[in-house]
Every structure is written in structure tokens, then in C-alpha cells.
C-alpha beads as a LAMMPS data file, in Angstrom:
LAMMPS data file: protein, C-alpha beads

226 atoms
225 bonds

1 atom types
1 bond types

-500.0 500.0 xlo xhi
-500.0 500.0 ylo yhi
-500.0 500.0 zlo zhi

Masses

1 110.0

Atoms # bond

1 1 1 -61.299 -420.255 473.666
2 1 1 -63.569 -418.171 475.606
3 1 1 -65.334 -416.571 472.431
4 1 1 -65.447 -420.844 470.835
5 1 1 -67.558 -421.767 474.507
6 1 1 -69.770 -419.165 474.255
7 1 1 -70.512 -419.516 470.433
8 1 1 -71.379 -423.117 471.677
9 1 1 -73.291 -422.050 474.740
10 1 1 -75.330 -420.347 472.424
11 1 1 -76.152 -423.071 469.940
12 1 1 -77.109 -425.272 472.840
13 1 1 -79.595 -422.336 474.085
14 1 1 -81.205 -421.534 470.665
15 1 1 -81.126 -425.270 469.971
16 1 1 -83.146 -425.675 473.204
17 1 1 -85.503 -422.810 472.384
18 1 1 -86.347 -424.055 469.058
19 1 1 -86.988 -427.358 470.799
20 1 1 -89.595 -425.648 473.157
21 1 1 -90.844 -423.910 470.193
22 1 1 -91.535 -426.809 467.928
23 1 1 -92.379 -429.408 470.182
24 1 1 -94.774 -426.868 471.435
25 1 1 -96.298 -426.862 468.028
26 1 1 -95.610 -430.691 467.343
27 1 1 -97.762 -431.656 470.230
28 1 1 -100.255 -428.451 469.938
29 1 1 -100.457 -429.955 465.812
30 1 1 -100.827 -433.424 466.998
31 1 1 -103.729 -432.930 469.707
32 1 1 -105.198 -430.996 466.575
33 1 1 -104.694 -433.034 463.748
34 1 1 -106.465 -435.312 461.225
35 1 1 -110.238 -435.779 461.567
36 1 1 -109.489 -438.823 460.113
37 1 1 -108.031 -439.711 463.566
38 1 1 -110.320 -440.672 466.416
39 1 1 -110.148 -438.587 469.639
40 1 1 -108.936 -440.022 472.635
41 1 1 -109.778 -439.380 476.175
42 1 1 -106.916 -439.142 478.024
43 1 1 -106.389 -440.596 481.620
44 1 1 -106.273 -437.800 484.570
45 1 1 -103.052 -436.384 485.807
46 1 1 -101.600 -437.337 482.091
47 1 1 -102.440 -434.505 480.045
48 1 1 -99.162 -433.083 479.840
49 1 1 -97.480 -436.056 478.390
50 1 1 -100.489 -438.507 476.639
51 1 1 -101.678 -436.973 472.946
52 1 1 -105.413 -437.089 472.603
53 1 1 -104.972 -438.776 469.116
54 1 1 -102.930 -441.972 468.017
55 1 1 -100.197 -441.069 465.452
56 1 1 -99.609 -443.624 463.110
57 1 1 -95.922 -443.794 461.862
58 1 1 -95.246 -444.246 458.124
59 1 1 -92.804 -445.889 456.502
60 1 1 -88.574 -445.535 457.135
61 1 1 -86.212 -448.609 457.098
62 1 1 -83.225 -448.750 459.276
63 1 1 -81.003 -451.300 460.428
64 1 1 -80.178 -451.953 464.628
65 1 1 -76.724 -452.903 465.982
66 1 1 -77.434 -456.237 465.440
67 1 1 -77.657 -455.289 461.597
68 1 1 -81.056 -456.259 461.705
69 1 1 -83.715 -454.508 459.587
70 1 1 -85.435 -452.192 461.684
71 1 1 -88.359 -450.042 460.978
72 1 1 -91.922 -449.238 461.526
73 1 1 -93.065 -452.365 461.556
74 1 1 -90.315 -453.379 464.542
75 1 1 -92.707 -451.526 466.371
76 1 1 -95.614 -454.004 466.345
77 1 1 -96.489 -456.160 469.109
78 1 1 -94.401 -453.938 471.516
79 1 1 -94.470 -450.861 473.568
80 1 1 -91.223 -448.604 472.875
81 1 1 -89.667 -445.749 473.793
82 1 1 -87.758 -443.696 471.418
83 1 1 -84.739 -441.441 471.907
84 1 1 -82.647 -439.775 469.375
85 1 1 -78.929 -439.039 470.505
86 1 1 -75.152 -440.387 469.658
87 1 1 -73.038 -442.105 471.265
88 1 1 -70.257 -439.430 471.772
89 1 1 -72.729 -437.341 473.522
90 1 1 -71.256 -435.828 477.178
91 1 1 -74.284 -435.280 479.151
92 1 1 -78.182 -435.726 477.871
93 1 1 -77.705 -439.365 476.063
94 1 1 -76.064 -440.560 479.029
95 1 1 -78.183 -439.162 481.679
96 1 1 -81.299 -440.196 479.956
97 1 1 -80.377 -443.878 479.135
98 1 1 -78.971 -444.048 482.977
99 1 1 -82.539 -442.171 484.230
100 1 1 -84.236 -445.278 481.767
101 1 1 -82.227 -448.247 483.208
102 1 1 -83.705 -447.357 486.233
103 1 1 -87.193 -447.135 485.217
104 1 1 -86.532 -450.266 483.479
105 1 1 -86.080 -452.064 486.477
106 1 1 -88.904 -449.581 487.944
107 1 1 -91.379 -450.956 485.390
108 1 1 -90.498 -454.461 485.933
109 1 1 -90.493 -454.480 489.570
110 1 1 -94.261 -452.806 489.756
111 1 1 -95.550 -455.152 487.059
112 1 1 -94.546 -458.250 488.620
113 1 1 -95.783 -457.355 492.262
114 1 1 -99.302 -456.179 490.311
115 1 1 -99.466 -459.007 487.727
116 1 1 -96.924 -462.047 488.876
117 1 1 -94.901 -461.492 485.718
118 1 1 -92.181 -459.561 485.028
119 1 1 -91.994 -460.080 480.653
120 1 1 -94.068 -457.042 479.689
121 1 1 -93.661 -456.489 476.014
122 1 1 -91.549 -453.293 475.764
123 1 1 -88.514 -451.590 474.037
124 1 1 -86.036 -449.103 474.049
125 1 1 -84.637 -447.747 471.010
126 1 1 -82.133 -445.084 470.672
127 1 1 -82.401 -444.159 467.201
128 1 1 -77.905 -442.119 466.577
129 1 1 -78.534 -438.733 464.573
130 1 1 -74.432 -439.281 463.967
131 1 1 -74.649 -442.455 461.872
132 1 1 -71.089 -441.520 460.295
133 1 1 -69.964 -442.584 463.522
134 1 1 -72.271 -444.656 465.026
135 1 1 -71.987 -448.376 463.496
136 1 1 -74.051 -451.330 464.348
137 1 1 -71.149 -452.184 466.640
138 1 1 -70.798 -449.198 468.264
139 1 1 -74.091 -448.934 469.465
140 1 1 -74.316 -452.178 470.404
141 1 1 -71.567 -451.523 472.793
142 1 1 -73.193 -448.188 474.059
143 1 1 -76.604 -449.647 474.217
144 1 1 -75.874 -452.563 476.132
145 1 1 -73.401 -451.294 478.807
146 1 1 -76.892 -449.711 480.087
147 1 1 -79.216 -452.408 479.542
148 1 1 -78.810 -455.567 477.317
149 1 1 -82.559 -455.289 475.955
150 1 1 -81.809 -451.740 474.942
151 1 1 -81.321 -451.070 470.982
152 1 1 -79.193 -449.203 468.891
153 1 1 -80.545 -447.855 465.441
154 1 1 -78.704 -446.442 462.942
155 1 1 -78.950 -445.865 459.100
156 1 1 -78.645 -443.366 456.522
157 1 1 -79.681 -439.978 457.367
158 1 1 -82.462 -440.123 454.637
159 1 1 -84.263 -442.901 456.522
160 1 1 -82.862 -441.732 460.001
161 1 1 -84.801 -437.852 458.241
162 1 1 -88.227 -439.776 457.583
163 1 1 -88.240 -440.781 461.329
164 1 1 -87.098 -437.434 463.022
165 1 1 -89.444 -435.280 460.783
166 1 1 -92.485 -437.464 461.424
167 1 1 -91.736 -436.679 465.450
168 1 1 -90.681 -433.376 465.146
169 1 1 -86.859 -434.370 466.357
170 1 1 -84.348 -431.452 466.408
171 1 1 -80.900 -431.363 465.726
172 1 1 -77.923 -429.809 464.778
173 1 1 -73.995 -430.580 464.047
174 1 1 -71.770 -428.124 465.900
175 1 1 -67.654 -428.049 464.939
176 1 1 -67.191 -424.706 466.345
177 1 1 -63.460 -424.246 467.182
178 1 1 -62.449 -427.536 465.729
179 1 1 -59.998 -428.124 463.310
180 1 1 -59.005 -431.350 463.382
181 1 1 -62.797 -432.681 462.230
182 1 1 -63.960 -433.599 465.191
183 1 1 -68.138 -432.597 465.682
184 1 1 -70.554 -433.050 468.484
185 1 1 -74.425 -432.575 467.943
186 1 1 -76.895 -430.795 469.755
187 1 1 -80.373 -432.528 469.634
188 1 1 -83.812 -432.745 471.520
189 1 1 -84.137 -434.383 474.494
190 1 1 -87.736 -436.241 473.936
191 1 1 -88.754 -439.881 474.703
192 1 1 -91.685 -440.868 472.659
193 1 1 -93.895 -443.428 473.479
194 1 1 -94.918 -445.771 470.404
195 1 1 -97.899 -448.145 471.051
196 1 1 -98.033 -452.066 470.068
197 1 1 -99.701 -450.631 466.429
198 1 1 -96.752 -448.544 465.504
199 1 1 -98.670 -445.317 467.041
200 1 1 -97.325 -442.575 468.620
201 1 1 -99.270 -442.084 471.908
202 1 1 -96.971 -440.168 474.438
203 1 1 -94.233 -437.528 475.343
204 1 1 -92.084 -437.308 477.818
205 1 1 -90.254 -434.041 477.760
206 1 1 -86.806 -433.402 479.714
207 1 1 -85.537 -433.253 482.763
208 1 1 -86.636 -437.341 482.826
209 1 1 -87.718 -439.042 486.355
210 1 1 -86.963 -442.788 486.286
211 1 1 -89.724 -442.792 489.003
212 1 1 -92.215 -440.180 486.976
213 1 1 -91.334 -442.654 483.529
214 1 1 -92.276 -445.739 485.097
215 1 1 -95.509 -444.652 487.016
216 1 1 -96.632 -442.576 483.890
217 1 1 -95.797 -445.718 481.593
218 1 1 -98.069 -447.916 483.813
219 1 1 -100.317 -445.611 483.687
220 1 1 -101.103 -445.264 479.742
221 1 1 -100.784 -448.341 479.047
222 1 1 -103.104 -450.067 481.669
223 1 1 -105.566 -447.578 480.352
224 1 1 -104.952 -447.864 476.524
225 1 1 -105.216 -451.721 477.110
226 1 1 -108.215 -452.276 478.127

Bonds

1 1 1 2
2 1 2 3
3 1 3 4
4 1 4 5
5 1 5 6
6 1 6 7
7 1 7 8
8 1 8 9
9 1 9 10
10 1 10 11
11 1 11 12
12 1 12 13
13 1 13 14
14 1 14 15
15 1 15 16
16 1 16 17
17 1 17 18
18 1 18 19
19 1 19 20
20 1 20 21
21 1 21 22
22 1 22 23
23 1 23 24
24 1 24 25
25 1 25 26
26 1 26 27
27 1 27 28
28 1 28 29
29 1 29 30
30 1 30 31
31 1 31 32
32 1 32 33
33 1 33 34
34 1 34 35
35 1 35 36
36 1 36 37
37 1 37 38
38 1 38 39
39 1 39 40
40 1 40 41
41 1 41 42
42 1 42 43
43 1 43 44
44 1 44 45
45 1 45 46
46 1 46 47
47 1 47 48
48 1 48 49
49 1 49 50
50 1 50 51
51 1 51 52
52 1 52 53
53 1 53 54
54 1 54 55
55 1 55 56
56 1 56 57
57 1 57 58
58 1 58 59
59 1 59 60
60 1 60 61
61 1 61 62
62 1 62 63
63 1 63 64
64 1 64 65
65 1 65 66
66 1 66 67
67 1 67 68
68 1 68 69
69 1 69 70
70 1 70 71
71 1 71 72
72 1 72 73
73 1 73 74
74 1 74 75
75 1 75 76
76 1 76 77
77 1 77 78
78 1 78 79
79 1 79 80
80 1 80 81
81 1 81 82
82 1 82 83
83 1 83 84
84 1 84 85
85 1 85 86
86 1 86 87
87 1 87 88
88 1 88 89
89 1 89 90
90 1 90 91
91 1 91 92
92 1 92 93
93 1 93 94
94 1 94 95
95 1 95 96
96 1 96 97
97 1 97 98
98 1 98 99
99 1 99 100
100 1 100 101
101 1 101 102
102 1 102 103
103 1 103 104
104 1 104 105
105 1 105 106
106 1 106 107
107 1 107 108
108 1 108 109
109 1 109 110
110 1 110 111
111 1 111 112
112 1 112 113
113 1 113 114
114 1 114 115
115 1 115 116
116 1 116 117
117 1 117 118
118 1 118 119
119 1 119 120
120 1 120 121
121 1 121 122
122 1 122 123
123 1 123 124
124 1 124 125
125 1 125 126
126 1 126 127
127 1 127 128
128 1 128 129
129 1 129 130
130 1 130 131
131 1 131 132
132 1 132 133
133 1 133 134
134 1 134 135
135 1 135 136
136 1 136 137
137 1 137 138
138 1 138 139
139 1 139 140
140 1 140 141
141 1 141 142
142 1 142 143
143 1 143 144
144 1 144 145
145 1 145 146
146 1 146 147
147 1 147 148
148 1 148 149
149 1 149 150
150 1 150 151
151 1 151 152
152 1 152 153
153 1 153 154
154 1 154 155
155 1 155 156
156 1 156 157
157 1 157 158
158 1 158 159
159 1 159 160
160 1 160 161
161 1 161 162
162 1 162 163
163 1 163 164
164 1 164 165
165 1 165 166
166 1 166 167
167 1 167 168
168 1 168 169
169 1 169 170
170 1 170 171
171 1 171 172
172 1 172 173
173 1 173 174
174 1 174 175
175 1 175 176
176 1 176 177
177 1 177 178
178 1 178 179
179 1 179 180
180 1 180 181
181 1 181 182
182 1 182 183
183 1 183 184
184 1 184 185
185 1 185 186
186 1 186 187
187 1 187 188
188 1 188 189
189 1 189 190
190 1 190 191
191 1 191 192
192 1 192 193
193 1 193 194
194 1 194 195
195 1 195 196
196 1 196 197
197 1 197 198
198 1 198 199
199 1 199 200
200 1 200 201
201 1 201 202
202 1 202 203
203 1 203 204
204 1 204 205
205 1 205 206
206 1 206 207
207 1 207 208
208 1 208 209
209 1 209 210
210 1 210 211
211 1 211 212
212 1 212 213
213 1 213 214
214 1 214 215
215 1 215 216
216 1 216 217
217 1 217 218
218 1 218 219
219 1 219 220
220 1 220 221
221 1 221 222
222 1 222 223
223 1 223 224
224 1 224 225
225 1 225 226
């Protein structure tokens, strides 16, 4: 048992480094992309997290957990945030959705003392890397136990493939020890920001602040709407 937790200690850690790594050169390749793509200034104090370019997201076509088609173009009209988890994860799916219920209500609360309003056009989607598993009903379950405007997405891992590779999502299926067929997966702990165009603008990297979320969100998107 001892020799089992440390072969999965280790899959975590090189998981994790490979994370750094790429997302390293996923952001460093998307500051320095196209031509085609028009620089961006980015606001102060949001370097770290805002890319200098928008990334437009091409075409994948899912379904959510109300069995729903769901794909790039579900991303018009609103801002969303995107994880990529499962929902027999331990620790990181449920940490993050519990940090993002909070800067849900964060969000709301700061937009209706600045505006009046609290409807602000926004999202959450958590996109399952275990879609064997995860079934419209599932998630919808999982989803909504944290918030009931939060989405599940699932779909097969072709389409689920076209998303992840266009974002640079990691992840890896780990049955170490098990014999009875049982799996967990090991995966990147990224939010991404998509913009009301179906462009990816922002990343926020792990640990997640509900309070660091929220302000940031306000932020970007104050400044990218005006």
C-alpha cells in the first residue's frame, strides 16, 4: 500500500509539473501568437492573469446536463468561466467550485451596489474529463448542489479533446493499485475566462481566491467593455 501511495504521489507531482510547464508555454505562446491577432493592452495589476491577445475558440460540440447542445457558440453573449474536472474528484473540483460559489455571490454583491443590478451576463461551466462516468444527470446533480446557474458539460472525449487541446488542459487517468476498475484522474487546475465573442481572455491559475476571482473578474471586464 505504501509503494501504490507513493506511485500516486508521484503522478500527482509530475502531473503538476507538466502543468507549470505547459501552461507556462500555453500562456508564454498565447501572449506571442498570431499577428493576425490584435494586441491588447492589458489593465495594471492584471498581467499575471489577462493575455495580451483575444483567443478565439474553434469549433467542438458537446452536450450540458440538461442534454442541451453545448459548444462554442454557448459562449456568445456571456462571460464564462471554464474548469475541467469530474465529479468523483476528492479535493481540487470541490475546492474550486466551493472557492467559485463564493465569488459568485462576490460578483453579484459588488455589481449590484456599483450598478443597481445584480443579472450580469455570466457562466460557469465545468467541462468532466471522465465522461464514462459523468452523465448529463450526474453533473447536473454535482453542478447544482454548488450553485443552480452552474453547468455541467460532458461529451465524447473527441469533442471534450478539441476543447482541452485548444486551452492547453492537462490530464491523466490513474488506476494504480486498483483492481476492481475503479480510476480517478489527475488534471489541471485552471479557470479560463471566455469573453461574450467566444474569446479566451484570462487565466486564473491555482490556489483560487473567491475574493482575488471576483475583484480580478470586475476588473477585466469593466475594462474590456468599454
Amino acid at each position: 500500500m505504501a509503494q501504490i501511495k507513493k506511485l500516486h504521489i508521484s503522478l500527482i507531482i509530475i502531473i503538476a509539473i507538466i502543468s507549470a510547464i505547459a501552461g507556462s508555454w500555453f500562456y508564454s505562446t498565447l501572449q506571442n501568437g498570431s499577428r493576425q491577432a490584435e494586441l491588447i493592452s492589458i489593465p495594471p495589476g492584471l498581467e499575471s492573469i489577462a493575455l495580451n491577445r483575444a483567443f478565439p475558440l474553434s469549433e467542438f460540440s458537446l452536450i450540458d446536463h440538461q442534454r442541451k447542445i453545448f459548444s462554442e457558440k454557448s459562449f456568445k453573449g456571456k462571460w464564462s468561466f471554464v474548469f475541467f474536472g469530474f465529479t468523483n474528484c476528492p479535493d481540487v473540483c470541490p475546492t474550486t467550485l466551493t472557492t467559485m460559489q463564493q465569488a459568485w455571490k462576490n460578483i453579484d454583491k459588488k455589481i449590484k451596489a456599483e450598478n443597481g443590478k445584480q443579472d450580469f451576463p455570466k457562466q460557469l461551466i465545468l467541462v468532466t474529463v471522465d465522461p464514462n462516468r459523468d452523465t448529463p444527470d450526474v453533473l447536473k446533480s454535482y453542478v447544482e448542489y454548488y450553485h443552480s446557474d452552474f453547468i455541467g458539460v460532458t461529451g465524447p472525449l473527441i469533442e471534450i479533446t478539441k476543447l482541452t487541446k485548444q486551452l492547453g488542459v492537462l490530464y491523466a487517468y490513474d488506476n494504480h493499485g486498483k483492481t476492481d476498475g475503479s480510476y480517478s484522474v489527475d488534471h489541471s487546475a485552471q479557470i479560463y475566462l471566455i469573453d461574450p465573442n467566444a474569446n479566451l481572455r484570462a487565466i486564473f491559475s491555482a490556489p483560487h481566491s473567491a475574493d482575488k476571482i471576483s475583484d480580478n473578474f470586475i476588473s477585466l471586464t469593466t475594462y474590456f467593455n468599454k
